[in-house]
N, C-alpha and C positions, 0 to 999 in steps of 0.2 A: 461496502456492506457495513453498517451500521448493527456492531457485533454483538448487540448482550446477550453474551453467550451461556449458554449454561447446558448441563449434560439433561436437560429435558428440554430445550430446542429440536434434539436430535430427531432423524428420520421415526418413523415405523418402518420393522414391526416393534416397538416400544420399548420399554422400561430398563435397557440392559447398565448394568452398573460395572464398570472393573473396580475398587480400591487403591488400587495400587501402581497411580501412573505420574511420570513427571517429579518424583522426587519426594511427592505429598502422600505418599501409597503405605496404606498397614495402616491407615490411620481409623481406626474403629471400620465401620460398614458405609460411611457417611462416601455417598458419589463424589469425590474430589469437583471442586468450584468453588469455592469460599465459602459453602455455609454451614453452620452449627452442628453436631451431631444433635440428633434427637432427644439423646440423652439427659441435656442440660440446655435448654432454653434459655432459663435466666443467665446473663451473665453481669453480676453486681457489681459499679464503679467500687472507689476507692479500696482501701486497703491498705497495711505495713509497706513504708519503703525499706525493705531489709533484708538479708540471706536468705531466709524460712517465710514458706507461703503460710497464709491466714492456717490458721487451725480448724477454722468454720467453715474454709472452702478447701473441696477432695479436688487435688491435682490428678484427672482423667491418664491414664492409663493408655501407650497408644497398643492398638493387636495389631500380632503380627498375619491375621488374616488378608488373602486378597480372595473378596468377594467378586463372585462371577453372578450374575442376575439376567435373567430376560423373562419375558409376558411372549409367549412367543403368538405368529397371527396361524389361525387356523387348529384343527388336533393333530393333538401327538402323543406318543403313547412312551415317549422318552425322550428327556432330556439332559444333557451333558455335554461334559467341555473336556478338550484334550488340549496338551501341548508340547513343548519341547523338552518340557522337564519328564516326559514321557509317553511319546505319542501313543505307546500301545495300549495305553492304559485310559478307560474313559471314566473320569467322574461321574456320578450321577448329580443332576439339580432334583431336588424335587419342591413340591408347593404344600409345604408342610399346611398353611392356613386357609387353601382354596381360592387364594383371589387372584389364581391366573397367573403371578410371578417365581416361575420356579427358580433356584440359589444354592449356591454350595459356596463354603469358604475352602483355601487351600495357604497353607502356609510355606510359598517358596523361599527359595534363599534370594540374597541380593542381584539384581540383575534384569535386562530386559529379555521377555520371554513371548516368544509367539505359538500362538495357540488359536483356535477356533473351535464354536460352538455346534454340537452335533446336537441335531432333532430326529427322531424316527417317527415317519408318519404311518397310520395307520395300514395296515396292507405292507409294513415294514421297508418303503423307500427310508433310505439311512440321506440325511442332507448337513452336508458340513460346510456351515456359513461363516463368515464376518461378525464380530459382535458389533449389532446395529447402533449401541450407543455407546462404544468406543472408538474416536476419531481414530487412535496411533494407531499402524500398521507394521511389518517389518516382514522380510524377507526371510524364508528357512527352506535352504535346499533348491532354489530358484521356486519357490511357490508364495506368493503373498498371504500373511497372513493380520490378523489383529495383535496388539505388543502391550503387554502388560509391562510398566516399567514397576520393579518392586525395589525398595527402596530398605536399609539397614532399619527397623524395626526396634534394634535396641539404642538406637541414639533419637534423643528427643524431636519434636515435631510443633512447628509452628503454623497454624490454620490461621487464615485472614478471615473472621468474620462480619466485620463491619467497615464500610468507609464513607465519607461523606463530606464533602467540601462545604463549609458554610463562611460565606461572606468573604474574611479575609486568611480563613482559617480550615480547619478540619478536624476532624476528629475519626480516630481507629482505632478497631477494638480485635487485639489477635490473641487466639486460645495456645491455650500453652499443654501441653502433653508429654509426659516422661517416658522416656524409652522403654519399651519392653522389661521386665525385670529390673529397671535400674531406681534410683534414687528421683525424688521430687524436682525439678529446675527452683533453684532461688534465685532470686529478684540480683545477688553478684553476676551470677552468670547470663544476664539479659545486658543488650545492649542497644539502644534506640538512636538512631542518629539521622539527619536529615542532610540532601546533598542539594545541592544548588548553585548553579553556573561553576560548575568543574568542581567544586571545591565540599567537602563533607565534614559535617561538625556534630559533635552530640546534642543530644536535642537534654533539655533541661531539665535535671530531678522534679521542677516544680509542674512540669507539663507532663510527667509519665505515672501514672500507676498502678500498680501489680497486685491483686489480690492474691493470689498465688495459684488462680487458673486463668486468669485473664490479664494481657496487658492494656491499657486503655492509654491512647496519647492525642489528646487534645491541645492541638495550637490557635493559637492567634495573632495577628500583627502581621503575617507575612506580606513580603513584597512580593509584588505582579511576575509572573513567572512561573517556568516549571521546576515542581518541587518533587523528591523521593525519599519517602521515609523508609528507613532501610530498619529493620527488626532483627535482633539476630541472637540465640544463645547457641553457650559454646556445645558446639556438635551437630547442632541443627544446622539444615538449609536457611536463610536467611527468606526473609518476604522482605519484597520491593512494593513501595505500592507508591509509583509517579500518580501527578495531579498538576494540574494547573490550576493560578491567581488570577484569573482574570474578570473583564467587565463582565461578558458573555460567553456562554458554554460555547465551545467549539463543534463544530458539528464536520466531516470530512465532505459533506456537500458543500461547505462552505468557502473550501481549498481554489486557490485560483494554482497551478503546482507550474511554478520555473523549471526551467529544463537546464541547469549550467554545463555545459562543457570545461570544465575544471582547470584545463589547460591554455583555453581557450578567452574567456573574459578577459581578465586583466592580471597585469603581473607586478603584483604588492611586495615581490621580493626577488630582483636582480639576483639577490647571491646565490640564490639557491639553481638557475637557471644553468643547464646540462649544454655543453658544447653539442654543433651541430652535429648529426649523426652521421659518418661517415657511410654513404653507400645511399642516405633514404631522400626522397623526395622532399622540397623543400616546402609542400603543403602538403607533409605527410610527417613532417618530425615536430619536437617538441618545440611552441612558440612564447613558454613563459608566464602562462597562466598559472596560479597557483592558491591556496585556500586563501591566503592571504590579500589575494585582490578579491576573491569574493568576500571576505569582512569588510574591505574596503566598501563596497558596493551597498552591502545591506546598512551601514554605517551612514553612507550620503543618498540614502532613501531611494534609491535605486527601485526596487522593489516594493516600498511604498508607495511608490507614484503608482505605479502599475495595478495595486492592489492584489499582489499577491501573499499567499497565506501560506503559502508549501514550497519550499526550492527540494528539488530534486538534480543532485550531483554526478557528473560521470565516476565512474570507481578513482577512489582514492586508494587504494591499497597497492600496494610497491608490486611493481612490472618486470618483466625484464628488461634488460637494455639492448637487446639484440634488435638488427632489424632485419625484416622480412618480406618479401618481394612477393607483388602483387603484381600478374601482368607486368615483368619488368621494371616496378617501380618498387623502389624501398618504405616499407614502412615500420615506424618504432611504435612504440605502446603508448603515444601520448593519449589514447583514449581511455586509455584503464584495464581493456577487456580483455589484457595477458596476465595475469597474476601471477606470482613466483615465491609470494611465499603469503600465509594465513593469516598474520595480526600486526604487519605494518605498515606503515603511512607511507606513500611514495614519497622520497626525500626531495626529489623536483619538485612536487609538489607542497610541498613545509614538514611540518613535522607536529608530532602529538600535540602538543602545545597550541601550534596553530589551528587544530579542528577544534582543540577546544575553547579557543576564543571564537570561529565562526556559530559555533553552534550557540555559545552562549550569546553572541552580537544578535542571532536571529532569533532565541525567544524573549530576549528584551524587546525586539521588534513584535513579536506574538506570530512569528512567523517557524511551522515546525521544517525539520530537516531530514528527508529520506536517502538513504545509502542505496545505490546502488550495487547489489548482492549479485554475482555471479553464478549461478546453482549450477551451469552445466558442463562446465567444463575450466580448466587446469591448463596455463601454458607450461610444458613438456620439462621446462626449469624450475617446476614449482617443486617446493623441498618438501612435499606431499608424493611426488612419483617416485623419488628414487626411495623414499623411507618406506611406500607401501606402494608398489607396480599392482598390487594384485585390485585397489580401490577403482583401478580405472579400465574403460576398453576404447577398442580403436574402431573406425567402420570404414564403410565409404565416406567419400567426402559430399558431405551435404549438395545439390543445387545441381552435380553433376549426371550424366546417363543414367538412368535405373537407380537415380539415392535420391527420390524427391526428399523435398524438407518435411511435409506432411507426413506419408507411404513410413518411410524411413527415419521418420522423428526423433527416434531413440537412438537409434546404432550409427546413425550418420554423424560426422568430424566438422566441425566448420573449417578446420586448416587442418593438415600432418601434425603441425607440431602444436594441437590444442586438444590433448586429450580427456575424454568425457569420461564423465565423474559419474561411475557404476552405484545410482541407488537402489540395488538390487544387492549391495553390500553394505552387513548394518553398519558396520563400523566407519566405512566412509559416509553413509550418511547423516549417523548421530555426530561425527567429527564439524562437515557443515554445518549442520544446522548450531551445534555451540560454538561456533566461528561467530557465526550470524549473532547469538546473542550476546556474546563479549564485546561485540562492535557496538551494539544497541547499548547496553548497558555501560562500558566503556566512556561513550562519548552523547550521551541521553538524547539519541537518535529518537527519532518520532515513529520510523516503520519503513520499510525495505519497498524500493521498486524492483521487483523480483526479474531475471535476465530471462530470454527464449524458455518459458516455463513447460511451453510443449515438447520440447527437446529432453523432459526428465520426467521419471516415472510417475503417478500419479500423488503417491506417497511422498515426496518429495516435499510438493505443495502441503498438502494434509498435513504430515509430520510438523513441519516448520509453523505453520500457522497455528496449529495447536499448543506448541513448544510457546512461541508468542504468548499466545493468549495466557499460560499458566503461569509464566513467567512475570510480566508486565502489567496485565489486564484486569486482573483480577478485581480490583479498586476502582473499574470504570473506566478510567482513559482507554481509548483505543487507538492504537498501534497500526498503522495505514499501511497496509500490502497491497502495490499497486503492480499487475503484474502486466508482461509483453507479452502476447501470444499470438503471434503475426500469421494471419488470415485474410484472404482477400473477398472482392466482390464478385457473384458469381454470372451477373447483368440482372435483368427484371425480376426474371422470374424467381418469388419469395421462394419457393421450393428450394429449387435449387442453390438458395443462401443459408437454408438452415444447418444444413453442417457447418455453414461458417459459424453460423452465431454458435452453435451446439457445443463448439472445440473453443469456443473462447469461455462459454458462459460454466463448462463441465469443473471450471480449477474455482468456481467463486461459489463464497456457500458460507456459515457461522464457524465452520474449521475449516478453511480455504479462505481464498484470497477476497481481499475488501473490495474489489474490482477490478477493471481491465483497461487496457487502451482500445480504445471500441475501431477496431482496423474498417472491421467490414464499414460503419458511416465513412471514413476516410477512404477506401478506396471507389466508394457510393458517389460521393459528393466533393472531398479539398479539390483535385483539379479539374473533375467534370463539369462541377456548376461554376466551380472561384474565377478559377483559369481560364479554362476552354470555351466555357457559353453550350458543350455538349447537350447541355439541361438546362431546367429552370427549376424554378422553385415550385413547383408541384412533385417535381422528384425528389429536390430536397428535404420539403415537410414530410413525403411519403417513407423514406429513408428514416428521417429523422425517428419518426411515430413507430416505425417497425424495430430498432435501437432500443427503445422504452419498452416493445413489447416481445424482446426475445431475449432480452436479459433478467436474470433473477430480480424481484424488485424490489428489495434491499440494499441489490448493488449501486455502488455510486464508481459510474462508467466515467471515465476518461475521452469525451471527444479531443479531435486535435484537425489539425491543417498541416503541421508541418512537427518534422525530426532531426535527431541524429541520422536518421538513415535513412532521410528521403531527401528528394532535393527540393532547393527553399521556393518558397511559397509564390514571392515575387517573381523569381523565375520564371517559374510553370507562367504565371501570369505577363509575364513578357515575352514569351518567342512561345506559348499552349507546348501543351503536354509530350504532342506527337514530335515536335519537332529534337531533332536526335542531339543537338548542341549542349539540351538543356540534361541529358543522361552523359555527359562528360566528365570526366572526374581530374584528369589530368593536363598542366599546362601543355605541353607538349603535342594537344592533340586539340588547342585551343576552347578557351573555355567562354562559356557565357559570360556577359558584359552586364555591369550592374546598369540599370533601366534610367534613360532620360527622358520621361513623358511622366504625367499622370497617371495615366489610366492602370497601367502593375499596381500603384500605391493607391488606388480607388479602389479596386478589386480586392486587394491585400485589407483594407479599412473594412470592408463589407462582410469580409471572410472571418476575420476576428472576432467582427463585432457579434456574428451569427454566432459563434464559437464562444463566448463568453456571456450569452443569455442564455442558452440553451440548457438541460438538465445536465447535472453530472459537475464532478472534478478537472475542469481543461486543462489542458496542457499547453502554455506559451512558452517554443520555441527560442534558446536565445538568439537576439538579434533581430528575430520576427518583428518583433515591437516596433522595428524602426524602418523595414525593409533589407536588412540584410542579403545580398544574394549570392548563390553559389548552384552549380551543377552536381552531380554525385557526390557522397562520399568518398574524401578526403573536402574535396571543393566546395559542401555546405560547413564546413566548420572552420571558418575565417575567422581573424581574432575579434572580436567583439571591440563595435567604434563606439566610445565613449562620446555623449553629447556634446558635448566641445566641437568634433572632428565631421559632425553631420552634414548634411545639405538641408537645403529647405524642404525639398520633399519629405526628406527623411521626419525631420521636427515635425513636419505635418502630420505624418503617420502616426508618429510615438505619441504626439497629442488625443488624435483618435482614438488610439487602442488604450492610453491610460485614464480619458475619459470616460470607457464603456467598462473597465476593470475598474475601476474604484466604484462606480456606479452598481454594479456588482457585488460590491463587498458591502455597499451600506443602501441594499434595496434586499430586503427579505426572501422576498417571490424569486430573484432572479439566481438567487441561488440553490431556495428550498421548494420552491413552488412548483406545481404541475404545470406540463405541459399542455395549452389548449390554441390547435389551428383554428385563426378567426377565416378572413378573407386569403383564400391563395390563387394567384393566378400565375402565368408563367413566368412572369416579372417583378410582381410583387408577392414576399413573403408577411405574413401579419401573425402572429400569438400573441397568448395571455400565456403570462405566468402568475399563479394566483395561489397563495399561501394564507387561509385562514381568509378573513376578510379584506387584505391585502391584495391589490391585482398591479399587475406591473403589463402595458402592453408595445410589444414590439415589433416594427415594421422598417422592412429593408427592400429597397428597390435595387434590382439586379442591375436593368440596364432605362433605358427612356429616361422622360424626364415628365412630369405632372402629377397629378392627383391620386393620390390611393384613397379611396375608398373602401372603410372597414366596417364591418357590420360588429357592433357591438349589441351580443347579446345580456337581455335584459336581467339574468341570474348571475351576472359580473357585478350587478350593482354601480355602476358610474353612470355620471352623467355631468353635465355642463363643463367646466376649464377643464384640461390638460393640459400638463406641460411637458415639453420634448428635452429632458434632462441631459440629452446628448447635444445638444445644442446650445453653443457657449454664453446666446442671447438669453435663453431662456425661452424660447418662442410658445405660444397654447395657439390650444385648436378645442376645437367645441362638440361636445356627445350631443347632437341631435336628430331625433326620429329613430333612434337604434343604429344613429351612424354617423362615423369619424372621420371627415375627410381633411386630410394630411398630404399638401403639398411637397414633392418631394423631387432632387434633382436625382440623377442618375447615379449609382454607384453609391446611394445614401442610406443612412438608418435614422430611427427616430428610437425611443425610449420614452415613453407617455407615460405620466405616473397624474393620479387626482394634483390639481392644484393646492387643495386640499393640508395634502404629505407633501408636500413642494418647500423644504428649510427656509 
């Protein structure tokens, strides 16, 4: 979702306002978003740098009102809002001026309060709704309602109303407001500071000034990278407002998103490395990966080669050490997914220190970094159960008799000992969610891949992503929430897949999540077409095209081929789908053999390459690049073989996949551009991707060997050379008669761009 978000995005029925949410609330009448009050439009540079604001400019006043607002759709012959500060009591709004918005202010005290708005319709139906343009939500009594967060009114208040990155530089301009009854803020008590690669510094008298309602901080010179000017006087919430130096705006269609295994890559630090686990399977305990060999990695361009723009990490936060038996085998938490306690770094894994040199390694590279956020659940030693029993419940256990994972979503356990975290209770949920943002802000995370989303309440999502947004966003950068919500394919018939899409597509929205990992194309197409041969590529473009047309479309979807929690790629592609070896997880009951022929690493090249032209944010598997392979989980996450240690096929592979990924990062269309099926037959797949006057066209041969034939229509605009940019020669072929014919061997792609645009 590409988020410019603002509280007039929002649905119908229209115009509802709260005041007083996130911290920012009481603050005059003005919708909380970052813009101006009405009041005062102009806001004039310069000004005294000194204790006392200008005399010629009036330091605004914040109220301690929270404004309740709505236009509501249809008649009603009354309008009002109740809430916990007294349910039996109904406010009236009323439309003092006629234009349809009826309002009432309420001055609560400090705290978060839910409430909902009551309409009586004509014929006197009484209807007690949601306020349509307030995202927050919260639980009272087990009944969901809308959450006004209302905020200390006498201590001052900091509104971001300007930001603007220019060239090497920026410029921002934040209003200043005195608390309630109290004294003016002077320019002593402001404090402007900029952070940058772990480290925070004040930003210079000579770049800041304070009229004495406005602060304005214009910089210049900075280095390439991401920057947070931090605003803050004493007593007020602080504004954050991240940005990045870069060549070109970032855009999160742009993401090619790494998948690391944390434990798993490489191991940049021996000392840190836990004795083996007594009781757990030896491809089920910790093998010495740690953040430390991922700076390694993004360091020796690892990740450049590939053209990736996003890693996304297994949880890093400290596990238990216990291990726990899976069908008779032992397993420890070297994947992250046991948590034990809420704001520290697994010590196997390094230490604060060390994320903070990854993170800073990876946006010297311009590459961002998402944490993997847990939302549903607590292992049973988390110092969260024993301090509060009452935050969490217990159910069936997921997958088993009568507890589908769908049916049962909410109340179902993934294990006994991994208790679900009840957001149906505010206080464990406001607690997550500022977990989540001291991670973010802590360590200048880029945006959360959010864990089993459909396993928690819907507010869950909502909350958090809004929390995001007021926190981080305000200043334009957006903050990538990429969420899991694992759904399958239901066969042909589209009917019967729209619940899929329906439960994936329900958590994404402008206060919801920036997208999904798009399940249903992966259970449509990774082993049916890649693998198996079940299909051709007329099911895959049809798949494809229904992807684009079942998701919001804003979203920027996540296709994939392969996971943490499926088995690897190559595999399926060497013993097909059906075959029961490749769903094996343990040695003992003998596993899949990594592949000696071709043809896995043909299939695996073709499957990528489809995967990383297509629309969306993909997601490369680690190891995938190279052929990696493994059976179930535990048995797909093998340590990751550093280039040194490959074979030939292997090299061959990683060549393929990071000629189509960089290709990718520096061809426009192929990351921004629409999707257009040219020629499809059952063998040959062909698109345009075409952004602006830009067209990029793509053609993969499944299986045979010969001639594709593509009809190139004439509002694509090309004609005479191409060139096959995936091809190391550089080879062309030629637009003639409305048509491209492209020799192709089996198991191959082409990427044809004008000769033209050809470097």
């Amino acid at each position: 979702m590409r988020r410019t978000r603002s509280w007039s995005h929002l649905p119908a029925p229209a115009l509802a306002v709260v005041a007083c949410l996130a911290g920012a609330a009481c603050a005059t009448s003005n919708p909380p978003g970052g813009g101006a009050p009405d009041a005062d439009p102009s806001r004039p540079d310069g000004g005294p740098d000194d204790d006392a604001p200008d005399a010629d400019v009036t330091q605004a006043e914040r109220s301690c009102a929270t404004r309740f607002a709505i236009a509501p759709a249809g008649d009603v012959t009354a309008v009002e809002v109740a809430g916990e500060w007294d349910w039996d009591t109904r406010t009236p709004l009323t439309d003092a001026d006629g234009d349809g918005t009826y309002d009432a202010a309420l001055e609560l005290a400090e705290g978060l309060w839910a409430y909902k708005l009551v309409l009586t319709r004509p014929g006197g139906a009484v209807e007690w709704i949601l306020d349509p343009n307030n995202p927050y939500r919260t639980y009272s009594e087990g009944v969901e309602n809308s959450a006004a967060r209302v905020d200390d009114c006498t201590a001052p208040l900091l509104e971001l109303v300007d930001h603007r990155v220019t060239g090497d530089g920026s410029r921002t301009e934040v209003r200043v407001l005195r608390g309630a009854g109290g004294p003016a803020v002077g320019a002593a008590q402001l404090r402007v500071a900029r952070r940058f690669e772990a480290t925070e510094v004040d930003v210079p008298a000579a770049d800041v000034t304070f009229d004495g309602a406005t602060v304005t901080v214009a910089l210049d010179g900075l280095p390439a990278g991401k920057h947070t000017l931090v605003i803050e006087a004493e007593g007020a919430h602080p504004v954050l407002v991240p940005f990045w130096i870069e060549g070109a705006p970032f855009d999160w269609r742009d993401a090619l998103v790494y998948m690391v295994m944390t434990d798993r890559l490489q191991n940049g630090d021996p000392s840190n490395d836990p004795a083996p686990a007594a009781g757990a399977d030896p491809g089920a305990d910790y093998l010495g990966g740690d953040l430390r060999g991922v700076t390694a990695a993004i360091e020796d361009g690892v990740f450049d080669e590939l053209g990736v723009r996003a890693l996304w990490l297994s949880p890093w936060v400290e596990n238990t050490p216990r291990v726990h038996d899976d069908g008779g085998h032992g397993v420890t938490g070297y994947h992250g997914y046991w948590p034990v306690t809420a704001r520290a770094v697994d010590p196997r894994l390094g230490t604060e220190a060390d994320l903070d040199a990854l993170v800073t390694a990876a946006h010297r590279a311009g590459i961002r970094v998402l944490m993997d956020f847990v939302i549903n659940h607590v292992h049973e030693d988390h110092e969260y159960v024993d301090a509060h029993p009452g935050w969490f419940r217990t159910g069936c256990q997921c997958g088993t008799p009568g507890c589908d994972w769908t049916t049962r979503r909410l109340d179902c356990s993934f294990r006994p000992y991994l208790p679900d975290v009840d957001w149906t209770h505010r206080d464990a949920g406001e607690q997550m969610i500022a977990d989540a943002l001291w991670w973010i802000e802590r360590f200048d995370l880029d945006g959360l891949r959010v864990d089993a989303v459909k396993h928690v309440e819907d507010l869950a999502i909502i909350n958090l992503s809004t929390r995001v947004h007021e926190t981080f966003e305000r200043g334009g950068t957006e903050y990538f929430l990429l969420g899991e919500t694992a759904m399958g394919w239901a066969g042909h018939d589209l009917s019967a897949n729209l619940p899929e899409y329906a439960t994936i597509a329900r958590y994404i929205g402008p206060f919801g999540l920036s997208g999904q990992f798009d399940f249903v194309l992966y259970h449509a197409t990774a082993y049916r077409v890649w693998a198996d041969d079940q299909y051709g590529m007329l099911h895959l473009d049809y798949w494809t095209r229904q992807s684009h047309a079942q998701y919001p479309a804003d979203a920027v979807m996540t296709p994939f081929v392969g996971s943490h929690d499926s088995e690897r790629l190559i595999t399926l592609a060497t013993y097909g789908s059906g075959n029961p070896i490749v769903h094996r997880k343990w040695a003992s009951e003998g596993l899949p053999a990594a592949p000696t022929t071709d043809a896995p690493f043909d299939r695996a090249a073709i499957a990528l390459t489809w995967m990383l032209t297509v629309p969306g944010a993909p997601l490369l598997y680690y190891g995938d690049e190279y052929g990696e392979h493994g059976g179930a989980d535990p048995d797909n996450r093998h340590m990751w073989v550093a280039p040194g240690g490959r074979n030939a096929r292997q090299n061959n592979l990683h060549a393929r996949v990071a000629r189509a990924g960089r290709l990718r990062q520096e061809l426009l269309p192929l990351r921004r551009g629409d999707y257009r099926p040219l020629t499809v037959t059952e063998d040959v797949l062909s698109f345009a991707r075409t952004a602006g006057d830009e067209v990029v066209i793509v053609v993969i041969r499944r299986a045979g060997t010969g001639d594709a034939v593509v009809t190139v229509p004439p509002e694509l605009g090309l004609s005479g050379t191409l060139v096959d940019r995936l091809d190391p020669g550089g080879r062309t072929v030629t637009v003639t008669g409305g048509q491209v014919v492209v020799p192709m061997a089996g198991r191959s792609a082409a990427v044809l761009v004008p000769a033209a645009a050809t470097p």
